[in-house]
PLY file of the C-alpha trace (Angstrom):
ply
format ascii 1.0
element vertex 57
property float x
property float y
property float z
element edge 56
property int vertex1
property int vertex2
end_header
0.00 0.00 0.00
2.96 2.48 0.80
4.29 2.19 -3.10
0.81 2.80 -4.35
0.81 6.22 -2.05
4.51 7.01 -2.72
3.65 6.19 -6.83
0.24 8.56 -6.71
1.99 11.14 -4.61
4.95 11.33 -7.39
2.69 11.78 -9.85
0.92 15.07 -7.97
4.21 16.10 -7.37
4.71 15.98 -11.12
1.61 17.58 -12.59
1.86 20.66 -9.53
5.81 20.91 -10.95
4.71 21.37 -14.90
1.69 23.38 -13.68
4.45 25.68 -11.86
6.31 25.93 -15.16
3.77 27.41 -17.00
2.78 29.74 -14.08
6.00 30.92 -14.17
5.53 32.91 -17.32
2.22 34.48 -15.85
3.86 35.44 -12.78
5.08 39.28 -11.60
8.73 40.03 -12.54
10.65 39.85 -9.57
9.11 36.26 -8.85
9.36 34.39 -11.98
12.39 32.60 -11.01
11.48 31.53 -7.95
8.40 30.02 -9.21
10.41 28.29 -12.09
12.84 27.13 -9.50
9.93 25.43 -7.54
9.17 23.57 -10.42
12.45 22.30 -10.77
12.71 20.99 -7.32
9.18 19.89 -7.48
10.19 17.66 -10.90
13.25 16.08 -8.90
11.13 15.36 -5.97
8.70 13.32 -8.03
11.36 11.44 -9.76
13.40 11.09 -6.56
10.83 9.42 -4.65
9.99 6.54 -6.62
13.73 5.83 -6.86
14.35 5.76 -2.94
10.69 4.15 -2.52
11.00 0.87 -5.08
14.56 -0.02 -4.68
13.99 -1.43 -1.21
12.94 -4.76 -1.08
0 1
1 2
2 3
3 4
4 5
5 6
6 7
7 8
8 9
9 10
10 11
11 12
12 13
13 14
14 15
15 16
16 17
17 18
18 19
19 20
20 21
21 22
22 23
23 24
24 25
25 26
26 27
27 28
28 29
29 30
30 31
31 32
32 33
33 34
34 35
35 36
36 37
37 38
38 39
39 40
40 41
41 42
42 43
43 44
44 45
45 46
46 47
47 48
48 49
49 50
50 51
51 52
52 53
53 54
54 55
55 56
């Protein structure tokens, strides 16, 4: 049951990171780049996870 949460959780993670890519471009000047950074660390979160979650055994 904990890989099923950890795999649906990844995949939020995902779609909020993409979501914060395009926002990024709608956002005020001085915070674009923060918001595009959030979407970076959001992406490596949601592949990070899986990684760390499925290789135990």
């Amino acid at each position: 049951m904990g890989r099923v949460i950890a795999a649906v959780f990844s995949i939020v993670l995902l779609v909020v990171s993409i979501y914060l890519f395009g926002l990024a471009f709608q956002a005020a000047a001085g915070t674009q780049a923060w918001v595009f950074f959030g979407g970076i660390i959001l992406m490596c979160l949601s592949f990070a996870l899986p990684i760390h979650v499925f290789s135990k055994r």
